[in-house]
C-alpha positions in Angstrom: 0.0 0.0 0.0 2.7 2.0 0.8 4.8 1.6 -2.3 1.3 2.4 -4.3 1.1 6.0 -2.5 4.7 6.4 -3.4 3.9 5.8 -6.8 1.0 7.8 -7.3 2.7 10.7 -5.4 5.9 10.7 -8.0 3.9 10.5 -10.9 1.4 13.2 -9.9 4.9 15.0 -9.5 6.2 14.7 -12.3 2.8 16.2 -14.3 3.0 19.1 -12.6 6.3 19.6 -13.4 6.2 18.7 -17.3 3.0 21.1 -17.1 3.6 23.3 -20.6 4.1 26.5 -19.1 7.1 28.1 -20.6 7.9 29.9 -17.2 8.5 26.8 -15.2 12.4 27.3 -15.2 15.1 28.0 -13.0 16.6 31.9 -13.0 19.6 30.3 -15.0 17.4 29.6 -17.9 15.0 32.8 -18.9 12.7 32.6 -21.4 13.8 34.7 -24.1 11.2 37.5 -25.1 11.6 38.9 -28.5 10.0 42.7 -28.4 9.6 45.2 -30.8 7.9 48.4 -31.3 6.9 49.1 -35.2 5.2 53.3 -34.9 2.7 54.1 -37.5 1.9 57.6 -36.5 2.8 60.5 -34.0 -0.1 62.6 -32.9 0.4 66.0 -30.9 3.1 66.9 -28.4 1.9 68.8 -25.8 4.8 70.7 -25.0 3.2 72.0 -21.4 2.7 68.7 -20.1 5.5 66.4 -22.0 2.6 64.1 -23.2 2.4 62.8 -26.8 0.4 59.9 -28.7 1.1 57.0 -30.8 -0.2 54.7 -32.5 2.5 51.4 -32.7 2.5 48.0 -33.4 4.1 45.6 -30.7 5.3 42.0 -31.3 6.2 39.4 -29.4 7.9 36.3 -30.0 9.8 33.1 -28.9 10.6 29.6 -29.4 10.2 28.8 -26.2 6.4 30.3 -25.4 3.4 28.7 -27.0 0.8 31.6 -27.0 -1.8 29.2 -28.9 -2.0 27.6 -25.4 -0.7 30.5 -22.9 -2.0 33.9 -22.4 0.4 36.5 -23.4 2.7 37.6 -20.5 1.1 40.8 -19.1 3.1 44.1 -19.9 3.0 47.2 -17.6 3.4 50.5 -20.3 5.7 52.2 -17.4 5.8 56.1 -19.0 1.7 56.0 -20.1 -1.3 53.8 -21.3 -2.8 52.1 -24.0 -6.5 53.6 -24.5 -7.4 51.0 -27.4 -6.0 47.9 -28.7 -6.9 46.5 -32.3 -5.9 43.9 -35.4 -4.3 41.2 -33.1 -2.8 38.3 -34.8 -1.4 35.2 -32.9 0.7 32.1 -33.8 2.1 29.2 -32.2 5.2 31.4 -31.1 3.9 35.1 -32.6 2.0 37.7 -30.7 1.2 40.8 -32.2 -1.3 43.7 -31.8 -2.2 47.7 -32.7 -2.1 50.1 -29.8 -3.1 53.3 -29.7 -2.0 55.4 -26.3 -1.0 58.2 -24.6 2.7 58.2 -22.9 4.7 61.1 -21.1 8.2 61.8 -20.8 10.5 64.9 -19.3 11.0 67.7 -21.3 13.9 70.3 -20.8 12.2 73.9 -21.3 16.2 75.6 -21.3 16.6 75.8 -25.1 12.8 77.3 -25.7 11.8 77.9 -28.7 14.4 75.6 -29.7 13.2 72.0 -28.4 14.3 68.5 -28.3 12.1 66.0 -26.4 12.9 61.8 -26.8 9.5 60.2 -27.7 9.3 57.4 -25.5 7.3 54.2 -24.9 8.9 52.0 -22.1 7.5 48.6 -21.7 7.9 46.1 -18.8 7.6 43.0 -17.2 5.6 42.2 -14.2 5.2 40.0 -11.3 5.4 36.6 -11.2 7.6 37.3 -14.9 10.9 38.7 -12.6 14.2 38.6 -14.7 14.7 34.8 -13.9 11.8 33.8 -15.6 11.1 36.2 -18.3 14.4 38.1 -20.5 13.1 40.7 -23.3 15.1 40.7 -26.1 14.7 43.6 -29.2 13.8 42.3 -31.8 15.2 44.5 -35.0 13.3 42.7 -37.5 9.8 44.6 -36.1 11.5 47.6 -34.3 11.5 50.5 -36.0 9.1 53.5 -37.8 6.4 51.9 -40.3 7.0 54.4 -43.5 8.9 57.2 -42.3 7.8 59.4 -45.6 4.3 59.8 -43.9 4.6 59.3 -40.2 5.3 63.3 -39.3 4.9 65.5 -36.6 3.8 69.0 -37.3 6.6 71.5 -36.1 9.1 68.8 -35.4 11.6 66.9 -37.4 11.9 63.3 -36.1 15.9 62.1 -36.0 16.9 58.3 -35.9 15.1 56.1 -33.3 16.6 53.9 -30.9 15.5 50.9 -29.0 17.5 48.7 -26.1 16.8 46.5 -23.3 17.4 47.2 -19.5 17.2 45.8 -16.6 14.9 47.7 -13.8 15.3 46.7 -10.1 12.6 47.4 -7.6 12.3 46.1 -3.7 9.9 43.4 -4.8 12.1 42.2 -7.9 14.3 42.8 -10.7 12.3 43.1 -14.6 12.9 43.0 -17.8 12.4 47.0 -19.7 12.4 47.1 -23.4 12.9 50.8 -24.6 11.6 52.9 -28.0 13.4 56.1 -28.3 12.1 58.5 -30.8 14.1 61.6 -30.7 12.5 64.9 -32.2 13.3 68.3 -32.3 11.9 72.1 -33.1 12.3 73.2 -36.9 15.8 75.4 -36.5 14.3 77.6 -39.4 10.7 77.5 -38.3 11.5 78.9 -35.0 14.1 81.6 -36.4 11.4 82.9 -38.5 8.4 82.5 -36.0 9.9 83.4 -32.4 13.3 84.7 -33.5 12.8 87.1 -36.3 10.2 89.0 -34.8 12.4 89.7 -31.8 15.0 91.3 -34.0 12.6 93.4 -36.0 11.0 94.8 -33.0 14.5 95.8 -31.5 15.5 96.8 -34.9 12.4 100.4 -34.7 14.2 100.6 -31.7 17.8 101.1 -32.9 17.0 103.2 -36.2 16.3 106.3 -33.5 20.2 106.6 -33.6 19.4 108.0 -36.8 16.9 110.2 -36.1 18.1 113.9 -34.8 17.6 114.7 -31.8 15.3 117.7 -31.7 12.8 114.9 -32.5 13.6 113.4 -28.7 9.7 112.9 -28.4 9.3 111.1 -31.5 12.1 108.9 -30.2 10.7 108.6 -26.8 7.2 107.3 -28.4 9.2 105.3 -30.8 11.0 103.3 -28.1 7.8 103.0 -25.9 5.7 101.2 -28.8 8.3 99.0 -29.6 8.9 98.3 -25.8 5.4 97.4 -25.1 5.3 95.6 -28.1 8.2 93.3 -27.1 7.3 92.8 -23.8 3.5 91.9 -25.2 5.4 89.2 -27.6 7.7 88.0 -24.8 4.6 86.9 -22.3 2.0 86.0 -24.6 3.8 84.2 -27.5 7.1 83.5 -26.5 5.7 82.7 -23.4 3.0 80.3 -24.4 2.7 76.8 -24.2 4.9 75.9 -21.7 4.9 75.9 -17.7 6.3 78.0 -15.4 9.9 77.1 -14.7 12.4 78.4 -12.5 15.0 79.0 -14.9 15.7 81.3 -17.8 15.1 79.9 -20.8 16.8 80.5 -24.2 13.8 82.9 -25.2 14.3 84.7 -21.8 17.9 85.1 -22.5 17.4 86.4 -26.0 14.7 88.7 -24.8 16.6 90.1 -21.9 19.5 91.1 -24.4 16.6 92.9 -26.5 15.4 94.9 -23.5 18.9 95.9 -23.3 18.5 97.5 -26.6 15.8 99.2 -25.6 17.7 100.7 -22.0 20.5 101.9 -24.5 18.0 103.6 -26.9 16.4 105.8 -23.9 19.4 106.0 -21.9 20.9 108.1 -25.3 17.8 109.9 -25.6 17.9 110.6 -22.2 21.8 112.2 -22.7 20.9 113.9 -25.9 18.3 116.0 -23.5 21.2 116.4 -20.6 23.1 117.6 -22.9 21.0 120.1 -25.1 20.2 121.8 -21.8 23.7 121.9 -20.5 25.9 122.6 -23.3 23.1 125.1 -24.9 24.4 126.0 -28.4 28.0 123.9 -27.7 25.8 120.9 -28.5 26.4 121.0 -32.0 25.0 118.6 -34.9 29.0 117.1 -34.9 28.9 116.0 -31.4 25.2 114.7 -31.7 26.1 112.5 -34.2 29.3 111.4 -32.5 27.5 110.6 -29.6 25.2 108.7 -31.7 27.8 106.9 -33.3 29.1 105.5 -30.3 25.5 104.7 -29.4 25.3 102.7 -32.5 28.7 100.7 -31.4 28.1 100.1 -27.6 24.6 99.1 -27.9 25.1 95.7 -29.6 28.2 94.6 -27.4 26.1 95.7 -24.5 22.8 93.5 -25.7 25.9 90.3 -26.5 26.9 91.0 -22.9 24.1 90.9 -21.4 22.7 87.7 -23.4 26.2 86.0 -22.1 25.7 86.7 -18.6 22.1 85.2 -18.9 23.4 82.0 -20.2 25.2 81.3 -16.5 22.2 82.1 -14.7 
Protein backbone atom coordinates (compact mmCIF):
# COMPACT_ATOMS: atom_id res chain seq x y z
CA UNK A 1 0.00 0.00 0.00
CA UNK A 2 2.71 2.01 0.84
CA UNK A 3 4.81 1.63 -2.27
CA UNK A 4 1.32 2.36 -4.33
CA UNK A 5 1.06 6.04 -2.48
CA UNK A 6 4.72 6.39 -3.38
CA UNK A 7 3.92 5.84 -6.81
CA UNK A 8 1.02 7.78 -7.26
CA UNK A 9 2.74 10.73 -5.41
CA UNK A 10 5.91 10.74 -8.02
CA UNK A 11 3.86 10.46 -10.87
CA UNK A 12 1.36 13.22 -9.90
CA UNK A 13 4.93 14.96 -9.50
CA UNK A 14 6.21 14.72 -12.27
CA UNK A 15 2.78 16.24 -14.26
CA UNK A 16 2.97 19.12 -12.56
CA UNK A 17 6.34 19.60 -13.40
CA UNK A 18 6.22 18.72 -17.27
CA UNK A 19 2.96 21.07 -17.06
CA UNK A 20 3.56 23.32 -20.59
CA UNK A 21 4.11 26.55 -19.10
CA UNK A 22 7.12 28.11 -20.62
CA UNK A 23 7.89 29.91 -17.21
CA UNK A 24 8.55 26.79 -15.21
CA UNK A 25 12.39 27.28 -15.21
CA UNK A 26 15.13 27.98 -13.03
CA UNK A 27 16.55 31.85 -12.97
CA UNK A 28 19.56 30.32 -15.04
CA UNK A 29 17.37 29.64 -17.88
CA UNK A 30 14.98 32.77 -18.93
CA UNK A 31 12.74 32.57 -21.36
CA UNK A 32 13.80 34.74 -24.06
CA UNK A 33 11.22 37.52 -25.13
CA UNK A 34 11.57 38.89 -28.46
CA UNK A 35 10.05 42.68 -28.42
CA UNK A 36 9.57 45.24 -30.76
CA UNK A 37 7.88 48.44 -31.31
CA UNK A 38 6.85 49.09 -35.17
CA UNK A 39 5.21 53.29 -34.92
CA UNK A 40 2.69 54.12 -37.47
CA UNK A 41 1.94 57.62 -36.49
CA UNK A 42 2.84 60.46 -34.00
CA UNK A 43 -0.12 62.61 -32.89
CA UNK A 44 0.36 65.97 -30.88
CA UNK A 45 3.10 66.88 -28.40
CA UNK A 46 1.92 68.77 -25.81
CA UNK A 47 4.77 70.69 -24.99
CA UNK A 48 3.20 71.96 -21.44
CA UNK A 49 2.66 68.72 -20.09
CA UNK A 50 5.49 66.36 -21.98
CA UNK A 51 2.58 64.12 -23.17
CA UNK A 52 2.36 62.78 -26.83
CA UNK A 53 0.35 59.87 -28.66
CA UNK A 54 1.06 57.00 -30.76
CA UNK A 55 -0.25 54.68 -32.52
CA UNK A 56 2.48 51.43 -32.73
CA UNK A 57 2.51 48.00 -33.41
CA UNK A 58 4.06 45.55 -30.74
CA UNK A 59 5.25 42.01 -31.25
CA UNK A 60 6.21 39.38 -29.42
CA UNK A 61 7.92 36.30 -30.01
CA UNK A 62 9.84 33.11 -28.91
CA UNK A 63 10.63 29.64 -29.42
CA UNK A 64 10.17 28.82 -26.24
CA UNK A 65 6.40 30.29 -25.37
CA UNK A 66 3.45 28.71 -27.01
CA UNK A 67 0.82 31.56 -27.01
CA UNK A 68 -1.80 29.23 -28.89
CA UNK A 69 -1.96 27.56 -25.43
CA UNK A 70 -0.70 30.46 -22.92
CA UNK A 71 -2.04 33.87 -22.36
CA UNK A 72 0.43 36.54 -23.41
CA UNK A 73 2.67 37.62 -20.52
CA UNK A 74 1.08 40.79 -19.11
CA UNK A 75 3.11 44.05 -19.86
CA UNK A 76 2.98 47.25 -17.60
CA UNK A 77 3.44 50.54 -20.31
CA UNK A 78 5.69 52.16 -17.44
CA UNK A 79 5.78 56.07 -19.01
CA UNK A 80 1.71 56.03 -20.08
CA UNK A 81 -1.31 53.80 -21.26
CA UNK A 82 -2.84 52.10 -23.98
CA UNK A 83 -6.45 53.60 -24.54
CA UNK A 84 -7.36 50.96 -27.41
CA UNK A 85 -5.98 47.89 -28.71
CA UNK A 86 -6.90 46.46 -32.28
CA UNK A 87 -5.90 43.91 -35.43
CA UNK A 88 -4.33 41.16 -33.10
CA UNK A 89 -2.77 38.34 -34.82
CA UNK A 90 -1.43 35.22 -32.85
CA UNK A 91 0.74 32.08 -33.76
CA UNK A 92 2.06 29.22 -32.20
CA UNK A 93 5.19 31.38 -31.10
CA UNK A 94 3.94 35.08 -32.56
CA UNK A 95 1.98 37.71 -30.71
CA UNK A 96 1.22 40.81 -32.24
CA UNK A 97 -1.35 43.66 -31.83
CA UNK A 98 -2.15 47.68 -32.65
CA UNK A 99 -2.13 50.12 -29.76
CA UNK A 100 -3.07 53.27 -29.66
CA UNK A 101 -2.03 55.38 -26.26
CA UNK A 102 -1.00 58.21 -24.62
CA UNK A 103 2.68 58.24 -22.91
CA UNK A 104 4.71 61.08 -21.12
CA UNK A 105 8.25 61.84 -20.78
CA UNK A 106 10.49 64.94 -19.32
CA UNK A 107 11.05 67.67 -21.28
CA UNK A 108 13.92 70.33 -20.80
CA UNK A 109 12.16 73.88 -21.30
CA UNK A 110 16.22 75.63 -21.28
CA UNK A 111 16.58 75.82 -25.08
CA UNK A 112 12.81 77.29 -25.74
CA UNK A 113 11.75 77.90 -28.68
CA UNK A 114 14.41 75.60 -29.67
CA UNK A 115 13.16 72.05 -28.36
CA UNK A 116 14.34 68.50 -28.27
CA UNK A 117 12.11 65.97 -26.35
CA UNK A 118 12.85 61.83 -26.77
CA UNK A 119 9.50 60.20 -27.72
CA UNK A 120 9.32 57.36 -25.46
CA UNK A 121 7.30 54.15 -24.90
CA UNK A 122 8.92 52.02 -22.14
CA UNK A 123 7.48 48.61 -21.68
CA UNK A 124 7.92 46.15 -18.78
CA UNK A 125 7.60 42.96 -17.16
CA UNK A 126 5.58 42.15 -14.21
CA UNK A 127 5.17 40.00 -11.29
CA UNK A 128 5.40 36.61 -11.20
CA UNK A 129 7.63 37.33 -14.86
CA UNK A 130 10.88 38.73 -12.60
CA UNK A 131 14.21 38.56 -14.66
CA UNK A 132 14.70 34.82 -13.90
CA UNK A 133 11.77 33.77 -15.59
CA UNK A 134 11.13 36.24 -18.31
CA UNK A 135 14.39 38.11 -20.47
CA UNK A 136 13.09 40.71 -23.28
CA UNK A 137 15.11 40.68 -26.07
CA UNK A 138 14.70 43.56 -29.21
CA UNK A 139 13.81 42.28 -31.80
CA UNK A 140 15.24 44.50 -34.97
CA UNK A 141 13.34 42.73 -37.45
CA UNK A 142 9.82 44.58 -36.14
CA UNK A 143 11.52 47.56 -34.26
CA UNK A 144 11.51 50.53 -35.97
CA UNK A 145 9.12 53.53 -37.76
CA UNK A 146 6.42 51.88 -40.26
CA UNK A 147 6.98 54.41 -43.47
CA UNK A 148 8.89 57.25 -42.32
CA UNK A 149 7.81 59.43 -45.62
CA UNK A 150 4.30 59.80 -43.92
CA UNK A 151 4.58 59.31 -40.19
CA UNK A 152 5.31 63.27 -39.25
CA UNK A 153 4.93 65.48 -36.62
CA UNK A 154 3.79 69.03 -37.26
CA UNK A 155 6.59 71.54 -36.10
CA UNK A 156 9.09 68.78 -35.42
CA UNK A 157 11.57 66.94 -37.39
CA UNK A 158 11.86 63.26 -36.12
CA UNK A 159 15.88 62.08 -35.95
CA UNK A 160 16.94 58.28 -35.86
CA UNK A 161 15.12 56.13 -33.29
CA UNK A 162 16.63 53.94 -30.88
CA UNK A 163 15.46 50.89 -28.99
CA UNK A 164 17.49 48.70 -26.11
CA UNK A 165 16.84 46.53 -23.33
CA UNK A 166 17.43 47.18 -19.51
CA UNK A 167 17.23 45.78 -16.61
CA UNK A 168 14.86 47.72 -13.79
CA UNK A 169 15.31 46.69 -10.10
CA UNK A 170 12.61 47.42 -7.62
CA UNK A 171 12.29 46.12 -3.73
CA UNK A 172 9.93 43.42 -4.83
CA UNK A 173 12.10 42.19 -7.93
CA UNK A 174 14.27 42.85 -10.66
CA UNK A 175 12.27 43.13 -14.58
CA UNK A 176 12.88 42.99 -17.78
CA UNK A 177 12.44 46.99 -19.74
CA UNK A 178 12.37 47.14 -23.44
CA UNK A 179 12.93 50.77 -24.57
CA UNK A 180 11.64 52.93 -28.05
CA UNK A 181 13.38 56.11 -28.28
CA UNK A 182 12.15 58.55 -30.84
CA UNK A 183 14.09 61.57 -30.74
CA UNK A 184 12.54 64.90 -32.22
CA UNK A 185 13.29 68.27 -32.32
CA UNK A 186 11.91 72.05 -33.12
CA UNK A 187 12.32 73.22 -36.91
CA UNK A 188 15.79 75.38 -36.46
CA UNK A 189 14.31 77.60 -39.38
CA UNK A 190 10.68 77.46 -38.31
CA UNK A 191 11.47 78.88 -34.96
CA UNK A 192 14.10 81.55 -36.44
CA UNK A 193 11.38 82.93 -38.51
CA UNK A 194 8.44 82.54 -35.95
CA UNK A 195 9.86 83.43 -32.44
CA UNK A 196 13.25 84.69 -33.49
CA UNK A 197 12.81 87.08 -36.32
CA UNK A 198 10.19 88.95 -34.80
CA UNK A 199 12.39 89.71 -31.80
CA UNK A 200 15.03 91.29 -33.98
CA UNK A 201 12.64 93.37 -36.02
CA UNK A 202 10.96 94.76 -33.02
CA UNK A 203 14.50 95.77 -31.47
CA UNK A 204 15.47 96.80 -34.91
CA UNK A 205 12.42 100.37 -34.70
CA UNK A 206 14.20 100.64 -31.73
CA UNK A 207 17.78 101.07 -32.86
CA UNK A 208 17.01 103.23 -36.21
CA UNK A 209 16.26 106.29 -33.52
CA UNK A 210 20.19 106.57 -33.57
CA UNK A 211 19.40 107.98 -36.78
CA UNK A 212 16.91 110.21 -36.07
CA UNK A 213 18.13 113.90 -34.81
CA UNK A 214 17.57 114.69 -31.84
CA UNK A 215 15.34 117.69 -31.72
CA UNK A 216 12.82 114.91 -32.45
CA UNK A 217 13.56 113.36 -28.74
CA UNK A 218 9.66 112.88 -28.42
CA UNK A 219 9.33 111.12 -31.50
CA UNK A 220 12.07 108.86 -30.17
CA UNK A 221 10.67 108.58 -26.80
CA UNK A 222 7.21 107.29 -28.42
CA UNK A 223 9.15 105.30 -30.80
CA UNK A 224 10.96 103.30 -28.11
CA UNK A 225 7.83 103.04 -25.93
CA UNK A 226 5.67 101.18 -28.76
CA UNK A 227 8.26 99.00 -29.63
CA UNK A 228 8.89 98.26 -25.84
CA UNK A 229 5.36 97.37 -25.08
CA UNK A 230 5.35 95.59 -28.05
CA UNK A 231 8.20 93.30 -27.11
CA UNK A 232 7.26 92.77 -23.81
CA UNK A 233 3.45 91.86 -25.22
CA UNK A 234 5.37 89.18 -27.60
CA UNK A 235 7.65 87.97 -24.81
CA UNK A 236 4.58 86.87 -22.34
CA UNK A 237 2.04 85.99 -24.60
CA UNK A 238 3.83 84.23 -27.53
CA UNK A 239 7.13 83.55 -26.51
CA UNK A 240 5.73 82.68 -23.39
CA UNK A 241 2.98 80.27 -24.41
CA UNK A 242 2.74 76.76 -24.25
CA UNK A 243 4.93 75.94 -21.70
CA UNK A 244 4.89 75.91 -17.73
CA UNK A 245 6.26 77.97 -15.41
CA UNK A 246 9.85 77.10 -14.67
CA UNK A 247 12.39 78.43 -12.49
CA UNK A 248 15.02 79.05 -14.90
CA UNK A 249 15.68 81.26 -17.80
CA UNK A 250 15.07 79.92 -20.84
CA UNK A 251 16.80 80.45 -24.17
CA UNK A 252 13.82 82.90 -25.23
CA UNK A 253 14.34 84.75 -21.77
CA UNK A 254 17.95 85.14 -22.52
CA UNK A 255 17.38 86.44 -26.04
CA UNK A 256 14.74 88.73 -24.81
CA UNK A 257 16.65 90.15 -21.87
CA UNK A 258 19.46 91.14 -24.40
CA UNK A 259 16.57 92.92 -26.50
CA UNK A 260 15.37 94.89 -23.49
CA UNK A 261 18.93 95.88 -23.32
CA UNK A 262 18.53 97.46 -26.57
CA UNK A 263 15.79 99.25 -25.65
CA UNK A 264 17.73 100.69 -22.04
CA UNK A 265 20.54 101.90 -24.47
CA UNK A 266 18.01 103.62 -26.91
CA UNK A 267 16.42 105.80 -23.88
CA UNK A 268 19.44 106.04 -21.92
CA UNK A 269 20.93 108.12 -25.34
CA UNK A 270 17.83 109.94 -25.60
CA UNK A 271 17.88 110.59 -22.24
CA UNK A 272 21.83 112.20 -22.71
CA UNK A 273 20.85 113.92 -25.88
CA UNK A 274 18.33 116.03 -23.54
CA UNK A 275 21.23 116.42 -20.63
CA UNK A 276 23.08 117.63 -22.90
CA UNK A 277 21.03 120.09 -25.06
CA UNK A 278 20.18 121.82 -21.84
CA UNK A 279 23.71 121.93 -20.45
CA UNK A 280 25.95 122.55 -23.33
CA UNK A 281 23.05 125.11 -24.94
CA UNK A 282 24.44 126.03 -28.38
CA UNK A 283 28.05 123.93 -27.74
CA UNK A 284 25.77 120.94 -28.55
CA UNK A 285 26.41 120.97 -32.02
CA UNK A 286 24.98 118.62 -34.92
CA UNK A 287 28.99 117.05 -34.94
CA UNK A 288 28.92 115.98 -31.38
CA UNK A 289 25.23 114.69 -31.66
CA UNK A 290 26.15 112.45 -34.18
CA UNK A 291 29.32 111.40 -32.54
CA UNK A 292 27.45 110.63 -29.56
CA UNK A 293 25.16 108.65 -31.73
CA UNK A 294 27.76 106.92 -33.35
CA UNK A 295 29.11 105.48 -30.27
CA UNK A 296 25.50 104.75 -29.43
CA UNK A 297 25.33 102.75 -32.46
CA UNK A 298 28.73 100.72 -31.42
CA UNK A 299 28.06 100.08 -27.60
CA UNK A 300 24.59 99.05 -27.92
CA UNK A 301 25.14 95.71 -29.64
CA UNK A 302 28.21 94.57 -27.39
CA UNK A 303 26.06 95.66 -24.47
CA UNK A 304 22.85 93.54 -25.70
CA UNK A 305 25.86 90.27 -26.46
CA UNK A 306 26.90 91.00 -22.89
CA UNK A 307 24.12 90.87 -21.38
CA UNK A 308 22.72 87.72 -23.40
CA UNK A 309 26.16 86.00 -22.10
CA UNK A 310 25.68 86.72 -18.61
CA UNK A 311 22.11 85.18 -18.86
CA UNK A 312 23.36 82.01 -20.17
CA UNK A 313 25.20 81.26 -16.46
CA UNK A 314 22.21 82.06 -14.69
Amino acid sequence: MKKTLILFTLIAITALISTDDAFAQNSTNPVKMKIGIDVMNIGKIDKETGSYDMIFWVSESSDDYDFTTQPPPIIDYENGYVEETSAVSITQHFYKFKARGTFYNNIDYRPHPFHHMDLAVHIKSVIPNTLDKLEFVVDPEYSGIRGESFVTVPGWEIGEPSFFVSNQTYPWGEFSRYSAIIPVKSSPIGVFMKYISPTLMIAGFAFSTYWIPAKYSDEKIEIIAATLVGSIFFHITFLGAGIPSVQYLTFADKVMMSIYAVFAMCLFAVLLHKKFESELKEKYTMIVEKNLNKKFRIMTPIVAVVIFLIAQVL
